[in-house]
N, C-alpha and C positions, 0 to 999 in steps of 0.2 A: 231580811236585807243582806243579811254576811250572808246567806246560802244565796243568793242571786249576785251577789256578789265575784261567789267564789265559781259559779257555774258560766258569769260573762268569763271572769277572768282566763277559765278555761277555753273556752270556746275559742276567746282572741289567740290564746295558745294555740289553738287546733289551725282558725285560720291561718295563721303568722307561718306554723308549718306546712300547710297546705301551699302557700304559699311561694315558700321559700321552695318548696319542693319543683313546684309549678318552673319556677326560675331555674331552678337547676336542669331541668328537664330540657329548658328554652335553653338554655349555655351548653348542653351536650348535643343538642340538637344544631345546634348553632357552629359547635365545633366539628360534628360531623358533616355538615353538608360544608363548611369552608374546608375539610378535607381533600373532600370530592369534589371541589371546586379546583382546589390546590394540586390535585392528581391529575385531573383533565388537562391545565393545563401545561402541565410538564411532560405529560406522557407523549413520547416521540411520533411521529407521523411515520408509517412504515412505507408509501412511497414517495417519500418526501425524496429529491433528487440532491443530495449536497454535492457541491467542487470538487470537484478529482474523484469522484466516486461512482460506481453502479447503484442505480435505484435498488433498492431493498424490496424484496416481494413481499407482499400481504400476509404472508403466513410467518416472516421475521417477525423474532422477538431480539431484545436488547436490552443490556442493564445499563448502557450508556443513558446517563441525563439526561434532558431539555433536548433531545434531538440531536446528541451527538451525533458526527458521523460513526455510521455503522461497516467496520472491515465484510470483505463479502464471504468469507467462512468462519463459525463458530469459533471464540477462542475455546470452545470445552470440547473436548475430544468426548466417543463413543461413552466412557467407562467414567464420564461428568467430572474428569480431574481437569481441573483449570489449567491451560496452556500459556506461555507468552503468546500474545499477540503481533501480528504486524500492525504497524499504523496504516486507517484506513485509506489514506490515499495508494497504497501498494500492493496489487496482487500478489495472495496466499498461494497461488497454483496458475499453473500457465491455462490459457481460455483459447476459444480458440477464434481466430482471426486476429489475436491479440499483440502484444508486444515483449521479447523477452530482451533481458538484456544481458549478457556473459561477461561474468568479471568486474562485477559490478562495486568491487573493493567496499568502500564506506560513502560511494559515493551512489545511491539508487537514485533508479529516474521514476517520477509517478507516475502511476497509469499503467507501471508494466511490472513486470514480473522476474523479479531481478535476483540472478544467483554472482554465487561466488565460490569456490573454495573451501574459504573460511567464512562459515555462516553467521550473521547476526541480525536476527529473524527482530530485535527491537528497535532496528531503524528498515527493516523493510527486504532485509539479503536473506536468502534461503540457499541451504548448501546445492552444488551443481557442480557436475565436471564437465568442462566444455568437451570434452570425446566421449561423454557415456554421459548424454540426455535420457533418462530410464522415464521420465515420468512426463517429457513432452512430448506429445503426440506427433506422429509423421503428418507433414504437409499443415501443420495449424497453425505458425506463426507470420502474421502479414507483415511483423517487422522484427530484424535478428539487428540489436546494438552492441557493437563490440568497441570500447576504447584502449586504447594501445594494449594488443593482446599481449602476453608476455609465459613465457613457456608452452604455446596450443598452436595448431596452425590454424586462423581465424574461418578457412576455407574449407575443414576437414567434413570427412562424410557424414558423420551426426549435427551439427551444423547446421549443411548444405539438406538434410533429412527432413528438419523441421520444418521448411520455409514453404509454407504454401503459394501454389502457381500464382504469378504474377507480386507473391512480395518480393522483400527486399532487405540487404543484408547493408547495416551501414558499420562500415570500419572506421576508424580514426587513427591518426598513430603521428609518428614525428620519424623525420628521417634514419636518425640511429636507432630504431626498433626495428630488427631485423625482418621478424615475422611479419611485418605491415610491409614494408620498404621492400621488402620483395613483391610483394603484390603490385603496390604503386609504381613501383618502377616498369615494371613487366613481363620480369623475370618470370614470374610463375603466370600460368596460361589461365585463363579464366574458365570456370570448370564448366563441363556439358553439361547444356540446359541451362546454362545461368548465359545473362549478359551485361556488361558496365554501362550504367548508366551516368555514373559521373566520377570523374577522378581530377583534384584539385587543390586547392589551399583554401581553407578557411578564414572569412574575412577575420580579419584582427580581434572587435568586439562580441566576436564567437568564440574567440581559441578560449577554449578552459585550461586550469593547471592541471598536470597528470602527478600520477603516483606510483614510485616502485612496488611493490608487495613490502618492505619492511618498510613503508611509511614516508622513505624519502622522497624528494619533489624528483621530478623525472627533471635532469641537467646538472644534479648536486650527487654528492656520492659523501657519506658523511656528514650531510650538510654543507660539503663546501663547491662550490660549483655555483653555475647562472641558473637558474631554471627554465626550462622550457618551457613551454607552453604547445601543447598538440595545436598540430599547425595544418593539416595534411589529410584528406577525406578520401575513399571510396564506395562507391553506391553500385552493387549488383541488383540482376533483379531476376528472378526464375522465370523463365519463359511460358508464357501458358502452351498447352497443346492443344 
């Protein structure tokens, strides 16, 4: 009776582990397929079309999360060292039929491809000299944005280089900004091959505030002054042949 005893007693042992083992097996099992549950659906959709952005081709990969948006070139350079990024709504490199903007100070416009001077590639500016465009192609850009240009002549031959047939070059500027105001006024002759399509004043709830290069509002010197507000547009446009 002790020896039947002590062989149930075992057995219940053996079941109880068998058991337990079985349950474990179900709880790993259970945690893996909620993994892969949990992977699916956070893993990003690669032509998913987000806002302000270019559809991502099929063979993009991305460490962004739940479908962030994805910038359209790699932050990892060739040699896999991690780069700053631009935020995705801003082209990393000029495209072509695309949009650039020169002078783009702190203030980029999305959708386009915006330099400056003074580069800062973490709201979306990438270094550019408005007379030595080296890395935008001739005849690719369908729209040239310039806001109150300020030491460049906004008309000059790398420029006028970029603009493919039939775009168009928009200026902005305010009266005491010489570089513009000569244009606008018409002083300076509108260059061969191009022609004005609009020259004007900007309705009121359009004028944005401008900025000198050290920061000050365009109308204050020091901070003390009115501010202006750009007031004043021109729109060329290259002639197709």
């Amino acid at each position: 009776s002790q020896k039947f005893q002590l062989i149930k007693t075992e057995l219940d042992t053996r079941n109880q582990q068998g058991q337990n083992g079985q349950q474990h097996q179900k709880g790993q099992n259970s945690v893996v397929q909620n993994n892969k549950n949990s992977i699916n659906k956070t893993q990003p959709q690669g032509n998913q079309d987000y806002s302000g952005n270019q559809q991502v081709s099929k063979g993009a990969t991305s460490n962004n999360q739940q479908g962030a948006p994805v910038s359209k070139t790699s932050d990892i350079n060739k040699s896999g060292v991690s780069q700053v990024a631009a935020p995705p709504s801003y082209l990393t490199k000029p495209e072509q039929g695309g949009t650039l903007v020169i002078g783009a100070g702190n203030k980029p416009i999305k959708g386009a491809y915006n330099v400056d001077i003074k580069e800062n590639i973490k709201i979306g500016v990438f270094k550019g000299d408005a007379t030595n465009l080296v890395n935008v192609p001739t005849g690719s850009q369908a729209k040239v944005i310039i806001e109150n240009p300020n030491g460049f002549d906004p008309l000059n031959p790398e420029i006028l280089r970029v603009v493919k047939e039939g775009g168009e070059i928009e200026i902005t500027g305010i009266k005491s900004n010489k570089e513009f105001f000569k244009i606008y006024s018409g002083e300076v002759e509108v260059p061969k091959g191009f022609e004005i399509i609009e020259v004007g004043e900007i309705p009121e709830n359009f004028q944005k505030q401008g900025f000198r290069t050290n920061g000050d509002l365009i109308g204050q010197k020091n901070g003390v002054g009115t501010p202006k507000k750009t007031d004043k547009i021109i729109r060329i446009r290259k002639i197709k042949k």
